[in-house]
VOTIZA-381123 format. One record per atom (N, C-alpha, C, O, CB): residue in three letters; z, y, x. Coordinates in steps of 0.05 Angstrom, whole numbers, plus 5000, padded with zeros to 4 digits. Glycine has a CB too. Example, Ala and Ser with C-alpha at 12.3 -4.5 7.8 and 13.67 -1.06 7.14 Angstrom:
<sites>
ALA515648865264/ALA515649105246/ALA515649345264/ALA516949345285/ALA518149115226/SER514249555257/SER514349795273/SER515750015258/SER516150235268/SER511449885282/
</sites>
This chain:
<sites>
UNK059459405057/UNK059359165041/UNK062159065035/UNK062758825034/UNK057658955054/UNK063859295029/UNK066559075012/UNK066959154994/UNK068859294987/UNK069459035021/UNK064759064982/UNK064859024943/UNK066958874940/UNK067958934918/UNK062058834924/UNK068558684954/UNK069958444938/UNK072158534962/UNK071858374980/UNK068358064934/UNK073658674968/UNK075558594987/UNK077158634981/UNK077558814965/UNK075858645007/UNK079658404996/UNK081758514982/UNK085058545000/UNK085458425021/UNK081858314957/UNK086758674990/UNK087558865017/UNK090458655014/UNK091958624995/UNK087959325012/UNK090458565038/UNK093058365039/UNK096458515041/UNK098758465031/UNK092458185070/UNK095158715060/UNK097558925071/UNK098758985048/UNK101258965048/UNK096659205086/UNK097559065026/UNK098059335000/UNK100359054985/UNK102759064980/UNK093759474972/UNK098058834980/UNK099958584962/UNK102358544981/UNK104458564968/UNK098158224957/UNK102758515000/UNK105158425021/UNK106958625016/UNK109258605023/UNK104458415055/UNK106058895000/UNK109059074997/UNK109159074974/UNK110359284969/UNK109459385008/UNK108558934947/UNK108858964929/UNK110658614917/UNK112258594899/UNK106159104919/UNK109758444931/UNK111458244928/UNK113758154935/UNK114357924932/UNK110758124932/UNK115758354947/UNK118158384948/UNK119058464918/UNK120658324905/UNK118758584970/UNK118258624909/UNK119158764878/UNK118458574856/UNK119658594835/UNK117359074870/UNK116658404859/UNK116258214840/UNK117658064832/UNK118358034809/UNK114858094843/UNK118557894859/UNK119757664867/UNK122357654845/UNK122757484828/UNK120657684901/UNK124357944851/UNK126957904830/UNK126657894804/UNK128257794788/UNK128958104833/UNK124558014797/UNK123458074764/UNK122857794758/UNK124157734738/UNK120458284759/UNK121457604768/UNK121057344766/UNK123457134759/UNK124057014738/UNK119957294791/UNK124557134788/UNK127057034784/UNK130057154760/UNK131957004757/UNK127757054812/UNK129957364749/UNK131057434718/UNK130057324703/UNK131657204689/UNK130957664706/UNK126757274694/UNK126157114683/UNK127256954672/UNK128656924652/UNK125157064689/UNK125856744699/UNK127456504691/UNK129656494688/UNK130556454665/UNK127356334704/UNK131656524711/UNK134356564696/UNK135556654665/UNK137556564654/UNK135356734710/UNK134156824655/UNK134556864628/UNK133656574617/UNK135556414612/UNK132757124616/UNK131956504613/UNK131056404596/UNK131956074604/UNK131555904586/UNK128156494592/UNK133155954635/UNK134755774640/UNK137555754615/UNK138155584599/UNK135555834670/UNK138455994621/UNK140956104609/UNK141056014579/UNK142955894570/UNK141056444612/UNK138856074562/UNK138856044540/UNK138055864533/UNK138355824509/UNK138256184531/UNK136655664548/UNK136955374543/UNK138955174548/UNK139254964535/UNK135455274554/UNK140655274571/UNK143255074570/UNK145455134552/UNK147054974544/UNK144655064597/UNK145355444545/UNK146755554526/UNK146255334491/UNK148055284474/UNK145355914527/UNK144055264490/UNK142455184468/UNK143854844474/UNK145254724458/UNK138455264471/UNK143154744497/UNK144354384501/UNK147354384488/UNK148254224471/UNK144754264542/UNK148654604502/UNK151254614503/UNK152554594472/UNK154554464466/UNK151954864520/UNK151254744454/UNK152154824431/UNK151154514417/UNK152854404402/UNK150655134419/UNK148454384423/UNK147554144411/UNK149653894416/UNK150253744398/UNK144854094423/UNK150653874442/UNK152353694453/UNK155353774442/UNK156953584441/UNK152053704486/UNK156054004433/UNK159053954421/UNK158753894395/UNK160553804381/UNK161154194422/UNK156653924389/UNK155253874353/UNK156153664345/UNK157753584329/UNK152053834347/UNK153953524370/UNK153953184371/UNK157853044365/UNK158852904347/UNK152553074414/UNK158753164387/UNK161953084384/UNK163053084368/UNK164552904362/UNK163653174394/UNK162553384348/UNK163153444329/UNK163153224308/UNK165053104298/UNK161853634326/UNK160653224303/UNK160452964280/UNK161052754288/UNK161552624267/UNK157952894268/UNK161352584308/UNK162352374319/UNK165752404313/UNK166852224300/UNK161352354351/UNK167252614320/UNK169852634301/UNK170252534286/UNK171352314281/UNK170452794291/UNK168452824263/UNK168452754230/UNK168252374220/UNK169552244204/UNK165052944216/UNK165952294238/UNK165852144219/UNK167451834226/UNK167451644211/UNK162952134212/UNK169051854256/UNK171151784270/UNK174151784240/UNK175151604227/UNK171252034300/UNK174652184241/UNK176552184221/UNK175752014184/UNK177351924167/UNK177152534221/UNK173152024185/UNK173351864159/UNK173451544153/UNK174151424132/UNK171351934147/UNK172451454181/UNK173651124183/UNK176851094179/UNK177750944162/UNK172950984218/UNK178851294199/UNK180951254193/UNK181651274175/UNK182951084167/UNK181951324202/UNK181151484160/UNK182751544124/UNK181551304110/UNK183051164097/UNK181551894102/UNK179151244111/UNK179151014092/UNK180350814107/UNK180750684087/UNK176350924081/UNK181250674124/UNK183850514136/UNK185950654127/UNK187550474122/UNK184150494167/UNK186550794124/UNK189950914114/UNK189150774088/UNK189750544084/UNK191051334112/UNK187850934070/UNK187850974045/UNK187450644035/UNK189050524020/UNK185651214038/UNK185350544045/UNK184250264032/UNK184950034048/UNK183749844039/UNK181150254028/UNK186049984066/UNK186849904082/UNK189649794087/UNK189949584098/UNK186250044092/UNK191849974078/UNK193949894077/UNK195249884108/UNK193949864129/UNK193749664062/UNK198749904104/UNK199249824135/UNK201049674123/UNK201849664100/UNK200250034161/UNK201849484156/UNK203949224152/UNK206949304156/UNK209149204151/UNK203248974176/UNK205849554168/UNK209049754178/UNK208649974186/UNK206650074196/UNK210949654201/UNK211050054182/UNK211650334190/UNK210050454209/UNK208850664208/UNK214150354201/UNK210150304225/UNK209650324256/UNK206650344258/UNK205450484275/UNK210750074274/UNK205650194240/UNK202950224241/UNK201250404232/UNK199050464241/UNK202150064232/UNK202250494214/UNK201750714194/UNK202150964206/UNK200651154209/UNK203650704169/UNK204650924215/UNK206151154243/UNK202551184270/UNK201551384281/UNK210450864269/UNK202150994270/UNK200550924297/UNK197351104284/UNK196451314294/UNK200250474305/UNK196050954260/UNK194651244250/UNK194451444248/UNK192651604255/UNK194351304239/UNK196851474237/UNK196251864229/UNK197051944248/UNK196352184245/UNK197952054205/UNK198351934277/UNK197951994293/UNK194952004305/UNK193952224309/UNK199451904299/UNK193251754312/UNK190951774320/UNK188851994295/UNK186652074301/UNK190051434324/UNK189652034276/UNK188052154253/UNK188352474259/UNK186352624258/UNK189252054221/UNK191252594266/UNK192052774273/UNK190052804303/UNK188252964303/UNK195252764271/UNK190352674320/UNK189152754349/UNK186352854349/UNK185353044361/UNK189252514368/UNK184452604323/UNK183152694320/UNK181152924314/UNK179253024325/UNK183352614318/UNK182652964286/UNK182753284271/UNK183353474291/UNK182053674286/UNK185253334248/UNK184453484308/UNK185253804317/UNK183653744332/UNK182553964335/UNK188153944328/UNK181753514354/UNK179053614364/UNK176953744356/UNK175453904365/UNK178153474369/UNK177253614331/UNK174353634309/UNK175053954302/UNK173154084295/UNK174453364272/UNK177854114303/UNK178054354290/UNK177254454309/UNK175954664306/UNK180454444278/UNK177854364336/UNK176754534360/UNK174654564354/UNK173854764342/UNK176754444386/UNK172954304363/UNK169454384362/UNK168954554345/UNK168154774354/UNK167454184354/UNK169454514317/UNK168754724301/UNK169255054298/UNK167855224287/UNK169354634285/UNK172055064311/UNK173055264320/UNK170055404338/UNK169055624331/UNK175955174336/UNK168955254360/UNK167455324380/UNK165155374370/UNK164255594377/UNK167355174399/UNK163555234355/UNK161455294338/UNK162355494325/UNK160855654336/UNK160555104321/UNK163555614311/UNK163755774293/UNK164955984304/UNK166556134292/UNK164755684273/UNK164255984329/UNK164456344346/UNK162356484343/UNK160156394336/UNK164756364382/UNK163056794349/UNK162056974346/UNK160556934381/UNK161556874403/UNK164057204335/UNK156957024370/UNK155257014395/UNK156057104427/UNK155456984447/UNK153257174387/UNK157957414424/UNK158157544437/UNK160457374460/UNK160657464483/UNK158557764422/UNK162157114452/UNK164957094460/UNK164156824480/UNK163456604472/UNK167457044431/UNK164456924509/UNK164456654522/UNK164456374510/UNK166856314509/UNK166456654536/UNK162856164499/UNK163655954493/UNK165755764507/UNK167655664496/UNK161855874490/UNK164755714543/UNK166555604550/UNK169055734560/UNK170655584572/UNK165555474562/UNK169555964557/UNK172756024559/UNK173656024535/UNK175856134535/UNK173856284571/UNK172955934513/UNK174356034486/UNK175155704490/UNK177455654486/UNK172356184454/UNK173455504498/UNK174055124498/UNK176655144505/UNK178655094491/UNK172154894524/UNK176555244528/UNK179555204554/UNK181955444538/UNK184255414546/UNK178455384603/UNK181755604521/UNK183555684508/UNK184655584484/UNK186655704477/UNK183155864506/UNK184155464475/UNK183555264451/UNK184254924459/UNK184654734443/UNK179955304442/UNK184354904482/UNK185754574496/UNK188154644486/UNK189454854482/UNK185854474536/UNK188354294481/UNK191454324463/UNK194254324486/UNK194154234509/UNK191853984439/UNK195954414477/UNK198454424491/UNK199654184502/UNK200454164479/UNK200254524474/UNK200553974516/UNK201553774503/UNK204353834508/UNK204953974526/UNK200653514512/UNK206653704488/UNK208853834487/UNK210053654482/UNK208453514470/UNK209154024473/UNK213153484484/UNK214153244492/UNK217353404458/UNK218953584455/UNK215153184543/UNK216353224445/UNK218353224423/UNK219353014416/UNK220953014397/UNK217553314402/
</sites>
């Protein structure tokens, strides 16, 4: 009478081999969701730049300065801005294959005392 039985021993050696196939899984598919946040969240920055650098130009442009210095004090902040914004975009606009976050940390700006 063991119509229905079922053999514990046989499953107990086959769930070792499962177990890692499982865990790739997920890991893949972890991977390609933080991969997915990551790209959404520099997006986000991205346009927070852009539209950062277009408050300033319309302050340069319509805006006027009282001095040098002030004017000086923009395009500096306008400049700092832009070469983030070229980063991000730089980073978005990689090729699939290329580490994203080592291409970030190669792409941090220099700072250089002139």
């Amino acid at each position: 009478m063991d119509i229905c039985s079922f053999d514990f021993n046989l499953a107990s050696k086959f769930i070792p081999l499962i177990t890692p196939i499982v865990a790739i899984y997920i890991f893949k598919k972890w991977k390609k969701q933080k991969g997915s946040e990551v790209i959404a969240n520099e997006s986000k920055e991205a346009i927070k730049d852009l539209l950062e650098l277009s408050v300033i130009n319309f302050n340069i442009v319509f805006g006027g300065s009282k001095s040098r210095a002030e004017l000086e004090s923009k395009l500096s902040k306008f400049k700092e801005i832009s070469e983030k914004a070229h980063r991000a975009m730089l980073f978005l606009n990689t090729d699939k294959d290329i580490d994203k976050l080592d291409l970030l940390f190669v792409l941090a700006p220099v700072k250089t005392d002139s």
